[in-house]
Structures are given as C-alpha cells and as structure tokens.
C-alpha positions in Angstrom: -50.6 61.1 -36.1 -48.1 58.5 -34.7 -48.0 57.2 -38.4 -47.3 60.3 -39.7 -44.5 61.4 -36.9 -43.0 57.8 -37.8 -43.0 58.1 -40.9 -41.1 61.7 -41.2 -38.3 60.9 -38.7 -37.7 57.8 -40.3 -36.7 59.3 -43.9 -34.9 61.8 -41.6 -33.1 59.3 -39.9 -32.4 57.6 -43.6 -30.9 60.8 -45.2 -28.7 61.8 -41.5 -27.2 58.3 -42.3 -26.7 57.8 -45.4 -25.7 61.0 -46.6 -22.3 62.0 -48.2 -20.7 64.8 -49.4 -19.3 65.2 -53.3 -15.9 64.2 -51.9 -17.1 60.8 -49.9 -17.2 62.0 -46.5 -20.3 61.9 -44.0 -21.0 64.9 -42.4 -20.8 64.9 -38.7 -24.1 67.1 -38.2 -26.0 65.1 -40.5 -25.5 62.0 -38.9 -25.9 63.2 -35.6 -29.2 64.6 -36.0 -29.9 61.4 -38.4 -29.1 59.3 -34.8 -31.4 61.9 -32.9 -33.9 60.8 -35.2 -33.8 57.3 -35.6 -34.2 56.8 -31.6 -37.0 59.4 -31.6 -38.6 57.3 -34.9 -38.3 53.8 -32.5 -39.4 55.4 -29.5 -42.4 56.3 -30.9 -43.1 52.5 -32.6 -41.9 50.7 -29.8 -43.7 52.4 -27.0 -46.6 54.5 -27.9 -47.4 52.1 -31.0 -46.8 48.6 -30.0 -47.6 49.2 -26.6 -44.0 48.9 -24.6 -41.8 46.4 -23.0 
C-alpha cells in the first residue's frame, strides 16, 4: 500500500510542478499542492519505507 500511496503523490507532485498554463505561467495552487505532495511522497519513502534516520 506504501507503493501504491508513493506512487500517486509522486505523479501528483510531478504535474503541481511542472504544470503551466497556455500563456507560460505556473499556477500558484498547483504548485502548492504539487509541494504538499512531494513532502508527503518522501515522507512516506524515507520513513515508513526505508526505515528512518
């Protein structure tokens, strides 16, 4: 299930980041909740997958 939850908020993560608009400009929402994800997506591999620091 970790695999899974990793998996999913790391192509979240990808498309909060990466996204832009037809005129060039990142949306503000996007990569806010693209951030949001990207810690959750690490947290998740760092500590309940490899085992912690």
């Amino acid at each position: 299930m970790d695999f899974l939850f990793i998996i999913v908020t790391a192509l979240i993560a990808w498309h909060g980041l990466t996204f832009k608009d037809n005129e060039g400009k990142k949306d503000f929402v996007k990569l806010l909740f693209g951030a949001i994800a990207l810690l959750f997506c690490l947290r998740v591999l760092f500590f309940d997958i490899l085992g912690g620091f």
